[in-house]
N, C-alpha and C positions, 0 to 999 in steps of 0.2 A: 504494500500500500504506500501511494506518497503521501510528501506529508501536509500535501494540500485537502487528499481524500483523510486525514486524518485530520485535520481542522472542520473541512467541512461536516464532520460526524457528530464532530465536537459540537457545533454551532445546533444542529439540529437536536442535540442534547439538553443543549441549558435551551433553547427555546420553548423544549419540553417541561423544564424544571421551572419555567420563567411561567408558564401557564400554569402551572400547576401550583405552584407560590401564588398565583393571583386568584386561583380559582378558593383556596385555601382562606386566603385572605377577608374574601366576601362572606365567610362561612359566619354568620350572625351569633353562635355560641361560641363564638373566642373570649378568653381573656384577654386585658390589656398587654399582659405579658407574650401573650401566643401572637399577638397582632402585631407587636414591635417584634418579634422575631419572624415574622412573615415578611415586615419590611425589609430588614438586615436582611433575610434571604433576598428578598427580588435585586437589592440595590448590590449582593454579591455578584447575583447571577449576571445581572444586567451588564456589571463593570467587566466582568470575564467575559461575556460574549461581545464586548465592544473590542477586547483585547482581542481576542480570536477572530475577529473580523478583518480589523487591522492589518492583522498578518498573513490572511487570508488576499487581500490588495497586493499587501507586498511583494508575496509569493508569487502575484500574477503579473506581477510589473515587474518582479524581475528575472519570469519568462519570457516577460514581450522583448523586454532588452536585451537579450543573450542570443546570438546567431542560433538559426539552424543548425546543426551539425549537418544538415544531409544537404545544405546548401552550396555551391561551390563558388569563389568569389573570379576564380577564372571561365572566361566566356571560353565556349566550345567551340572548334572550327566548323565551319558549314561546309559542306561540301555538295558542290555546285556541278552538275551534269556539264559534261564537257562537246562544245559542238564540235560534231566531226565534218 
């Protein structure tokens, strides 16, 4: 796996966790205590998936900037039918 498909799994993870912290959150029988820990979760989750996102860019910019390898920077000769 790269480690762009491991970021993006990552991302798809805490978005999980991000709903799931929010779905928690609305739950009417909390305490105040259960409710400020519902926040500290979302505001964890949230600061990690902004970080994983980040580098999630990064990773893709600094694919776009990097040559092809299968690219070649010498032009090919053509070869042109010869009249007889």
């Amino acid at each position: 796996m790269t480690e762009l498909e491991i970021l993006t799994r990552n991302v798809h993870g805490l978005k999980e966790l991000l709903r799931v912290a929010w779905r928690d959150l609305a739950n009417p029988l909390l305490t105040l205590f259960e409710r400020r820990e519902a926040r500290n979760q979302i505001n964890q989750y949230s600061a990690e998936l902004r970080r994983h996102l980040q580098l999630i860019e990064a990773e893709r910019s600094r694919s776009r900037k990097q040559p092809s390898p299968q690219k070649s920077d010498r032009v090919g000769e053509a070869k042109f039918p010869v009249p007889a």
